[in-house]
LUMZA-810196 format. One record per residue (C-alpha): residue number from 0; residue in one letter; z negated, y, x. Coordinates in Angstrom, 2 decimals, decimal comma, m for minus. Layout:
BEGIN
{num->NUM | residuo->A | pz->Z | py->Y | px->X}
...
***
This chain:
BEGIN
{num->0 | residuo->X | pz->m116,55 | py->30,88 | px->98,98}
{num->1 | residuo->X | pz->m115,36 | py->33,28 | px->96,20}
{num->2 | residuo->X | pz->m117,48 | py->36,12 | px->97,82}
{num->3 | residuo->X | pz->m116,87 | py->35,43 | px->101,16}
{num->4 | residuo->X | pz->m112,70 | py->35,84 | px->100,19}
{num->5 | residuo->X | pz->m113,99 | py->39,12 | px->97,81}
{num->6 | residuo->X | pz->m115,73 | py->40,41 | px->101,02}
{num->7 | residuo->X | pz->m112,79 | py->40,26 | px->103,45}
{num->8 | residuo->X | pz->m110,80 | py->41,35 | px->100,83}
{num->9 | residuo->X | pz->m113,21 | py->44,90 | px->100,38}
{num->10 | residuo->X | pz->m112,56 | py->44,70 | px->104,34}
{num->11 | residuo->X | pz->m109,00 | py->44,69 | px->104,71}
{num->12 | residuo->X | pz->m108,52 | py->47,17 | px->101,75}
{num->13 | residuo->X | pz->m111,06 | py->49,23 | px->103,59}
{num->14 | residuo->X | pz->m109,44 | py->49,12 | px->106,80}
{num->15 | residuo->X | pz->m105,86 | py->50,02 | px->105,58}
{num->16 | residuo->X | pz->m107,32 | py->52,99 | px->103,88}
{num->17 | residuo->X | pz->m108,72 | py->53,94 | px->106,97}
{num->18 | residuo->X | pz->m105,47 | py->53,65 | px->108,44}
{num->19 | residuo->X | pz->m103,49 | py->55,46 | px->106,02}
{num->20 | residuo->X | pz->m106,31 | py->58,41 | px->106,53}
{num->21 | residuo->X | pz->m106,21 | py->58,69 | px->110,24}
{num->22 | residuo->X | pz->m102,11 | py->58,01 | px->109,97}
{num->23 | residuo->X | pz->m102,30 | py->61,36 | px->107,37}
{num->24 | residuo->X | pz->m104,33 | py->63,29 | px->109,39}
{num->25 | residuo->X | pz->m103,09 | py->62,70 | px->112,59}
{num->26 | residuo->X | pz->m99,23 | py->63,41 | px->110,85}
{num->27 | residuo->X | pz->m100,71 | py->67,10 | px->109,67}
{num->28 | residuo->X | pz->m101,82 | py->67,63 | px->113,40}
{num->29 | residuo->X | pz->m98,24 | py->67,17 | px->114,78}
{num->30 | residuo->X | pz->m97,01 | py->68,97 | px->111,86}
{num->31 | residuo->X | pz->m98,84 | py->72,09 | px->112,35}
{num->32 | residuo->X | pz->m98,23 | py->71,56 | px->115,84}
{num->33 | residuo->X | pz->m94,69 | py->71,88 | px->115,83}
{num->34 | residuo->X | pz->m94,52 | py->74,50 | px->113,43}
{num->35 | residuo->X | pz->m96,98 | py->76,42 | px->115,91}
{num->36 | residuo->X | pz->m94,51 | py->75,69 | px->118,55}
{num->37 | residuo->X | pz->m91,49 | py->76,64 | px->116,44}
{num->38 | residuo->X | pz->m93,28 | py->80,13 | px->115,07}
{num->39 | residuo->X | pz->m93,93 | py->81,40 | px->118,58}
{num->40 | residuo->X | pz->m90,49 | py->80,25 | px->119,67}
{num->41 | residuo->X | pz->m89,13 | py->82,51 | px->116,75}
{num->42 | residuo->X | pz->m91,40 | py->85,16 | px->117,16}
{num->43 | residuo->X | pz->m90,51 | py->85,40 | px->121,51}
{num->44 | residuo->X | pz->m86,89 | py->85,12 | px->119,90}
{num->45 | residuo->X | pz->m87,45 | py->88,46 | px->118,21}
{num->46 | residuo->X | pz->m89,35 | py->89,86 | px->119,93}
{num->47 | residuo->X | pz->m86,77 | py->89,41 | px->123,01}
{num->48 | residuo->X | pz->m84,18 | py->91,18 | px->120,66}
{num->49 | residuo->X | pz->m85,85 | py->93,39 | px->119,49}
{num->50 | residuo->X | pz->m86,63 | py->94,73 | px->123,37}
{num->51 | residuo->X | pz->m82,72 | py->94,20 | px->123,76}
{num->52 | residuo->X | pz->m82,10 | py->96,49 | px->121,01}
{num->53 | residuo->X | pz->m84,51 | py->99,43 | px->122,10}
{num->54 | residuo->X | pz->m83,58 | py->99,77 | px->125,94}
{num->55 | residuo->X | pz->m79,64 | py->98,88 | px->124,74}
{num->56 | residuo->X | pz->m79,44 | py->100,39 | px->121,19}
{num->57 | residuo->X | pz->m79,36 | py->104,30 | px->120,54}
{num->58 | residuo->X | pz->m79,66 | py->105,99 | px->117,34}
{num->59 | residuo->X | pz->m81,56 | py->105,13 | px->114,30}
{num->60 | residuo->X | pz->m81,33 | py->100,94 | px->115,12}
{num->61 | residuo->X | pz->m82,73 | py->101,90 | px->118,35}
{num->62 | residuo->X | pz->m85,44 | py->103,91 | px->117,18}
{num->63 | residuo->X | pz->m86,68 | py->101,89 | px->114,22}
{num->64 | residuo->X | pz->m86,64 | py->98,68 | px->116,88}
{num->65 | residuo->X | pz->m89,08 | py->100,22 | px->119,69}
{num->66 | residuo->X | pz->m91,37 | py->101,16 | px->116,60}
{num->67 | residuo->X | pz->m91,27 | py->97,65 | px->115,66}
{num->68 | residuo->X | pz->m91,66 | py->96,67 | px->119,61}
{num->69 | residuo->X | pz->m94,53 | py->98,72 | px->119,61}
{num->70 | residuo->X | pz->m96,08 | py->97,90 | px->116,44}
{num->71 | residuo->X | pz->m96,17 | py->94,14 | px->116,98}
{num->72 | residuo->X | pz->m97,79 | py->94,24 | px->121,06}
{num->73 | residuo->X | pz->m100,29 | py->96,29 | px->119,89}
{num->74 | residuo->X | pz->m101,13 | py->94,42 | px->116,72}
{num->75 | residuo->X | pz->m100,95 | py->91,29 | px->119,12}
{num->76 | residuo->X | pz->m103,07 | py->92,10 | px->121,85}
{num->77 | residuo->X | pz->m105,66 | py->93,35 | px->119,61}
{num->78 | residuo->X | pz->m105,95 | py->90,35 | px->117,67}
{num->79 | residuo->X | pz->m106,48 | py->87,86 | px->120,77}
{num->80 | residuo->X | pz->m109,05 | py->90,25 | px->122,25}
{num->81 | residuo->X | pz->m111,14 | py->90,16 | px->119,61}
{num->82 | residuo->X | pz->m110,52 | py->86,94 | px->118,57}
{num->83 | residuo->X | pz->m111,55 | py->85,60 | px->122,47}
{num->84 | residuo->X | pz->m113,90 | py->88,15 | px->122,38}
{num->85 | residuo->X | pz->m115,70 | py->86,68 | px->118,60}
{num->86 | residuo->X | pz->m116,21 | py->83,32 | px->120,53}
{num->87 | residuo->X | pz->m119,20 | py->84,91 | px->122,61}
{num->88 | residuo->X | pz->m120,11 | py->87,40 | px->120,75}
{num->89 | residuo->X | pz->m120,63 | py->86,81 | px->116,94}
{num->90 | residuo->X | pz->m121,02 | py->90,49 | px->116,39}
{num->91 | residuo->X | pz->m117,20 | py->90,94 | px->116,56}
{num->92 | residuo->X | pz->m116,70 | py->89,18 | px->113,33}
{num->93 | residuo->X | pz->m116,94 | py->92,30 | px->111,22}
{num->94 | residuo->X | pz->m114,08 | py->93,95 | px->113,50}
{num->95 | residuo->X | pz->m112,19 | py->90,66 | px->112,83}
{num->96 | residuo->X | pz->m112,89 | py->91,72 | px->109,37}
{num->97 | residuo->X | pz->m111,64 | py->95,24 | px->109,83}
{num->98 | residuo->X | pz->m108,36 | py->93,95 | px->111,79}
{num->99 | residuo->X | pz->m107,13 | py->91,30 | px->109,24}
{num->100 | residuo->X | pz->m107,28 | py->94,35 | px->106,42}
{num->101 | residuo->X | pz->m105,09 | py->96,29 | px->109,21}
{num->102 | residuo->X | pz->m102,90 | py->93,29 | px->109,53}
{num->103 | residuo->X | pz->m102,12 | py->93,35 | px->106,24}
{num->104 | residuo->X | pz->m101,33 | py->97,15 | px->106,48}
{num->105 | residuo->X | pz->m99,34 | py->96,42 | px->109,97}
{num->106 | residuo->X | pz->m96,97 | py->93,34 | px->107,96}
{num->107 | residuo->X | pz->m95,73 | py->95,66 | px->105,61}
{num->108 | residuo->X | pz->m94,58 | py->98,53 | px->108,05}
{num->109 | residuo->X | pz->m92,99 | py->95,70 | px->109,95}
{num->110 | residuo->X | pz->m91,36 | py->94,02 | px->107,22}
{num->111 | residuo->X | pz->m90,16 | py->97,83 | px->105,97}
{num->112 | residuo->X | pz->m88,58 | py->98,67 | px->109,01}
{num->113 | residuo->X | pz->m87,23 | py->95,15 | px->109,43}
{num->114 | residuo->X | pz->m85,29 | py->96,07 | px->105,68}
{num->115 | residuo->X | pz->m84,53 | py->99,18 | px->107,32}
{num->116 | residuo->X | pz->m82,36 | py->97,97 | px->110,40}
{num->117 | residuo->X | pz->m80,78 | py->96,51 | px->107,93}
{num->118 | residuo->X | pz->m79,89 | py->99,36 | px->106,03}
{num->119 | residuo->X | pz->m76,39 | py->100,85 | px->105,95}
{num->120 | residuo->X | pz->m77,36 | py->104,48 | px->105,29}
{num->121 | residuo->X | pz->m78,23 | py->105,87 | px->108,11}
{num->122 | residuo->X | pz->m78,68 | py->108,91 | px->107,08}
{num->123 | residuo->X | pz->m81,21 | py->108,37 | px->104,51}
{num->124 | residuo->X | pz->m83,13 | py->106,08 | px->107,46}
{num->125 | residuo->X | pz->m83,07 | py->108,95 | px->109,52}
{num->126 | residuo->X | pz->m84,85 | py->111,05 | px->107,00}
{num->127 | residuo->X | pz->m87,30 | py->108,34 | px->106,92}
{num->128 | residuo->X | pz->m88,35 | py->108,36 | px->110,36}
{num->129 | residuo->X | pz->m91,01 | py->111,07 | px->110,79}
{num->130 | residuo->X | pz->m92,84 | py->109,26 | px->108,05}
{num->131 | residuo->X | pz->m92,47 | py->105,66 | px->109,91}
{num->132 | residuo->X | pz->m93,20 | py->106,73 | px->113,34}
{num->133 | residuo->X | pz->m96,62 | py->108,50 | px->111,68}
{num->134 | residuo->X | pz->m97,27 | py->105,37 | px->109,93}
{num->135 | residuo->X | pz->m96,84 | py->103,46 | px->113,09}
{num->136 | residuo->X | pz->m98,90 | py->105,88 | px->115,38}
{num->137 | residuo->X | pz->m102,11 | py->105,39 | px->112,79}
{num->138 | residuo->X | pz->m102,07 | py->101,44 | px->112,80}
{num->139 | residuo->X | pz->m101,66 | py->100,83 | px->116,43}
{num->140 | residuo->X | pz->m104,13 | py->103,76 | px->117,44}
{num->141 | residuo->X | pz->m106,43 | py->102,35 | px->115,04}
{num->142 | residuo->X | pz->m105,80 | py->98,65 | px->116,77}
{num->143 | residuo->X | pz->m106,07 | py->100,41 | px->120,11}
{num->144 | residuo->X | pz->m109,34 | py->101,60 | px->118,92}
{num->145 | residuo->X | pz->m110,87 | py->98,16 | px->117,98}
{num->146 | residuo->X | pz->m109,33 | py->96,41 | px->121,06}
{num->147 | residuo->X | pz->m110,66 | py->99,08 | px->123,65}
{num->148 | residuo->X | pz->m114,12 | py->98,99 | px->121,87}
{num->149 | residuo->X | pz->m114,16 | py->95,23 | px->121,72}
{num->150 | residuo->X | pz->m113,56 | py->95,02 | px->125,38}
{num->151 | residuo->X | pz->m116,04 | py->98,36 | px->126,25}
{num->152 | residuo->X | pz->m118,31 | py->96,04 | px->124,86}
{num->153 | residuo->X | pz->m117,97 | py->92,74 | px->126,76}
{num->154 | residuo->X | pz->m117,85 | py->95,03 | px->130,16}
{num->155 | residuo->X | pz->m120,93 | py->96,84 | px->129,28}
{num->156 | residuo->X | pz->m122,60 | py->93,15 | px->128,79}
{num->157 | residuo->X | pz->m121,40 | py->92,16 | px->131,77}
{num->158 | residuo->X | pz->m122,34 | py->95,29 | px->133,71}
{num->159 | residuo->X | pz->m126,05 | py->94,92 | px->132,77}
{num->160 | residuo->X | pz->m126,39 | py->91,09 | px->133,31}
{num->161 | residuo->X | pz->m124,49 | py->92,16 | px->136,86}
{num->162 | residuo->X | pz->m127,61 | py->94,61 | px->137,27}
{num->163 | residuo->X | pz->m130,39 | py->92,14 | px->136,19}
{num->164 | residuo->X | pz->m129,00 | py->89,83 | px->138,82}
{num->165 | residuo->X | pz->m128,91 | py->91,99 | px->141,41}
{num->166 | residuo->X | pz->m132,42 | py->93,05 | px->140,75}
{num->167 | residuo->X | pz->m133,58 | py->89,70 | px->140,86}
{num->168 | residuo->X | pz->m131,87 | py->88,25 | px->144,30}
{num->169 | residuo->X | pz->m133,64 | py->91,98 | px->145,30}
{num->170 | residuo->X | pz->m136,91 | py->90,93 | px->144,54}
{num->171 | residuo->X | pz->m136,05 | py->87,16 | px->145,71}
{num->172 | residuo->X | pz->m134,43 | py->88,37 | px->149,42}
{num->173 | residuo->X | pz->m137,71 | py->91,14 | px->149,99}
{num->174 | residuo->X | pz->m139,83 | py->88,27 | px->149,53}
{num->175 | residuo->X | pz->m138,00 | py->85,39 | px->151,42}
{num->176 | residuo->X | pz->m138,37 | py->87,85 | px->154,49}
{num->177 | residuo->X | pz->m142,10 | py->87,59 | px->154,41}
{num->178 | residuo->X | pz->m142,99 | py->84,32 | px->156,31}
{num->179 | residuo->X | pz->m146,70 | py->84,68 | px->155,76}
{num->180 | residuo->X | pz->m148,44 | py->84,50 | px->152,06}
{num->181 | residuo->X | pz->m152,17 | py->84,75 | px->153,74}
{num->182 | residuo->X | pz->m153,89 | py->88,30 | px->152,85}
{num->183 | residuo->X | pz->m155,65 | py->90,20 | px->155,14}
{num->184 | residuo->X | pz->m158,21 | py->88,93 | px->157,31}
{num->185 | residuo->X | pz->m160,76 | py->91,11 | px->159,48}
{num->186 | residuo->X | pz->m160,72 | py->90,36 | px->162,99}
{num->187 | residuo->X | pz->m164,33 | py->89,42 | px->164,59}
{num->188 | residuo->X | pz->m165,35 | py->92,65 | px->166,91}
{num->189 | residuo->X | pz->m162,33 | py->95,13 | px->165,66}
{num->190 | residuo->X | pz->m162,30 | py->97,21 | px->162,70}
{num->191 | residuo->X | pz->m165,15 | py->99,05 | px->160,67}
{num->192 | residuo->X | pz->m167,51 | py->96,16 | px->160,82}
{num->193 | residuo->X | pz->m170,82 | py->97,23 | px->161,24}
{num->194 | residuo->X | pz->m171,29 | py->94,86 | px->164,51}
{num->195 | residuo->X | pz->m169,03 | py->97,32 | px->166,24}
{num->196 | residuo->X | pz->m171,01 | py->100,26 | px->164,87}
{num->197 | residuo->X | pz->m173,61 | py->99,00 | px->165,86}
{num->198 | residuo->X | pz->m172,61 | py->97,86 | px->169,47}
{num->199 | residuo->X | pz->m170,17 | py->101,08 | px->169,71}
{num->200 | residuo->X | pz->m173,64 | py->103,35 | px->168,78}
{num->201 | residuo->X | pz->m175,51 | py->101,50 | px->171,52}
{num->202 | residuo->X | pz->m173,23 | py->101,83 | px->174,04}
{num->203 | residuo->X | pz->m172,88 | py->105,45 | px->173,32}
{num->204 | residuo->X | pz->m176,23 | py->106,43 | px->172,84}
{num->205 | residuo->X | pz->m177,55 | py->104,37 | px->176,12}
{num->206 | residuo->X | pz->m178,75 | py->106,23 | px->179,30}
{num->207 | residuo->X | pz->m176,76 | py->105,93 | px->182,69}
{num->208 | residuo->X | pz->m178,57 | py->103,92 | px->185,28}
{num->209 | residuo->X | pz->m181,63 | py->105,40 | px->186,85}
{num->210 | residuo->X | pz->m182,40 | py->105,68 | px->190,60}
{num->211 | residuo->X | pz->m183,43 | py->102,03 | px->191,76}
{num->212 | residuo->X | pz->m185,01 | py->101,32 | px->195,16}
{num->213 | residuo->X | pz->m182,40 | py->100,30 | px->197,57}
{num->214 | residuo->X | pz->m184,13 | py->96,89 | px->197,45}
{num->215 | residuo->X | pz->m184,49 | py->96,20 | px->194,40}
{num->216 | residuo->X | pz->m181,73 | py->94,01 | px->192,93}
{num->217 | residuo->X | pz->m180,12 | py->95,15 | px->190,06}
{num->218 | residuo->X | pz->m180,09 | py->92,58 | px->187,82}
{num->219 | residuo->X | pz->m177,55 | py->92,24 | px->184,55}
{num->220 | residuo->X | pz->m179,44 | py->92,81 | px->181,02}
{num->221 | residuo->X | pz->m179,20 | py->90,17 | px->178,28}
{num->222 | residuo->X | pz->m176,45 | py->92,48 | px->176,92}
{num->223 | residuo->X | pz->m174,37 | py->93,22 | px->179,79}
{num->224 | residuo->X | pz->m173,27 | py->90,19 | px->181,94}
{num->225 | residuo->X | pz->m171,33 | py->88,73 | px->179,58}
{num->226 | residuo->X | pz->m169,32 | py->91,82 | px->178,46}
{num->227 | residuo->X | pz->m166,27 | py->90,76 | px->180,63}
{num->228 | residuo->X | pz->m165,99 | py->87,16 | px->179,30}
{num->229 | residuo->X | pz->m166,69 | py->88,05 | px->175,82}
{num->230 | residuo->X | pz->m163,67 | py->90,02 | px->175,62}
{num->231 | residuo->X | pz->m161,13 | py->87,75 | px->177,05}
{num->232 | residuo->X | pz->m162,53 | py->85,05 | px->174,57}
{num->233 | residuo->X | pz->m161,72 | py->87,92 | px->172,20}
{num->234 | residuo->X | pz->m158,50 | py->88,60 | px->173,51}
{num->235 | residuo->X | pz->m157,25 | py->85,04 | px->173,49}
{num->236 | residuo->X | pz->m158,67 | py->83,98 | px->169,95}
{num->237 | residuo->X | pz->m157,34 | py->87,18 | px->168,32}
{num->238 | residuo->X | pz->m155,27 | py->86,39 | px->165,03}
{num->239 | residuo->X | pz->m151,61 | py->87,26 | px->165,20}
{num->240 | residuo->X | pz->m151,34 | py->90,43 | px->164,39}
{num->241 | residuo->X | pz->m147,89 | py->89,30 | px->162,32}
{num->242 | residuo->X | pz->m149,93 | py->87,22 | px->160,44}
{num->243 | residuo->X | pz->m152,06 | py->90,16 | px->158,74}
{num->244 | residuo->X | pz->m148,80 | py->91,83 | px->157,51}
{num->245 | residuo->X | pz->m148,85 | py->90,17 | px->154,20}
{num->246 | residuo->X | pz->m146,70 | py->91,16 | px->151,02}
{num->247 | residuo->X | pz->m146,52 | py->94,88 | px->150,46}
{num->248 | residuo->X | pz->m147,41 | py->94,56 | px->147,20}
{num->249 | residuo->X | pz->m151,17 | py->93,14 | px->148,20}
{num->250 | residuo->X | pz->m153,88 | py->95,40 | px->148,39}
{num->251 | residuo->X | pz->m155,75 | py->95,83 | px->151,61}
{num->252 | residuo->X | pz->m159,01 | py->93,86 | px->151,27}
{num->253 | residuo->X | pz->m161,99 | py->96,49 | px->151,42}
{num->254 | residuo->X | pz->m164,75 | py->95,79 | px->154,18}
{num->255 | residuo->X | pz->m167,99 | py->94,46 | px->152,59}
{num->256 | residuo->X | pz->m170,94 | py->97,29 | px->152,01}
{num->257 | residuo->X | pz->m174,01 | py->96,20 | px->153,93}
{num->258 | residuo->X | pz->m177,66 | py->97,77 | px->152,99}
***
């Protein structure tokens, strides 16, 4: 009896620890849930001002936010391309290597010019422009670069799997318009047989008919009576001649040599 109470007891201590586990984990879910929700909501915030500010703004403010505008789209575009582009193909991950040591580079131009908007000399800003837009122009041409390469890429993959395809339903539509697989067969009394050399010499080399008495009944030769018939019998058992087509990649089947 002791046990069976120290069993359930293992059980029920088992099963609220499972609890408190899934009742954890599924609290760190919504948590990083909602603070995904609330970082994009901030960062559509900005960047909505910071659009506001460069079509509405002139100056230095306006300036320093279109470089800001500019930086971040680029910076963000680049990283989902590769980062949709990484899912299918794993060599990517090296440029996802590249672009997080560009991110870094990219945060700290953003979070210097963010200072700078801030900054009541605008003078001294102003000095510090050249050097900022220069600064931007080399991180978002470098982004450009991996984003445009990244996507190069996935065309060129598709391009030639496009071209294997076609070549395939090529080869599959030539030979779905061929209704007959059998090769080709000889036809009896046609072609280079030697029957019809033989016959064909005969008849050639034979002498016209001689001067018979008027009386005399000509009579047909064991050869010759039967010429008529034999080629109608011929003419209806021929093979189709669509049936000899074949594939055109099958050789022509060579006449056997006789001796």
């Amino acid at each position: 009896m002791a046990s069976v109470i120290l069993i359930l007891g293992l059980l029920f201590f088992a099963f609220v620890a499972l609890g408190v586990y899934a009742g954890v984990k599924a609290v760190g879910a919504a948590k990083r849930g909602v603070d995904r929700t609330i970082s994009q909501a901030r960062r559509t915030v900005e960047e909505t001002t910071l659009r506001a500010k460069s079509y509405g703004q002139t100056g230095v403010g306006g300036e320093l936010a279109q470089l800001r505008l500019a930086l971040r789209t680029s910076m963000r575009a680049t990283q989902e391309a590769l980062q949709a582009g990484a899912a299918e193909d794993a060599s990517l991950a090296e440029s996802l290597g590249l672009f997080q040591r560009l991110s870094v580079h990219g945060r700290e131009l953003d979070d210097e010019l963010k200072k700078l908007e801030r900054e009541p000399d605008r003078t001294t800003v102003a000095s510090l422009l050249p050097s900022l837009k220069q600064r931007t122009e080399r991180i978002t041409h470098s982004a450009d670069s991996l984003r445009w390469a990244a996507r190069d890429r996935a065309r060129q993959f598709s391009d030639d799997s496009l071209d294997a395809l076609n070549a395939q339903i090529d080869v599959e539509a030539g030979a779905l318009r061929h209704w007959t697989v059998e090769p080709d067969a000889p036809v009896q009394g046609q072609g280079g047989g030697p029957q019809s050399d033989t016959s064909g010499r005969s008849q050639s080399q034979s002498p016209g008919p001689r001067n018979q008495d008027p009386g005399q009944e000509q009579r047909p030769g064991p050869g010759q009576g039967s010429g008529s018939d034999e080629g109608a019998a011929r003419a209806i058992t021929a093979s189709d001649p669509r049936r000899q087509a074949g594939y055109p990649w099958q050789k022509a089947p060579r006449p056997e040599t006789t001796n």
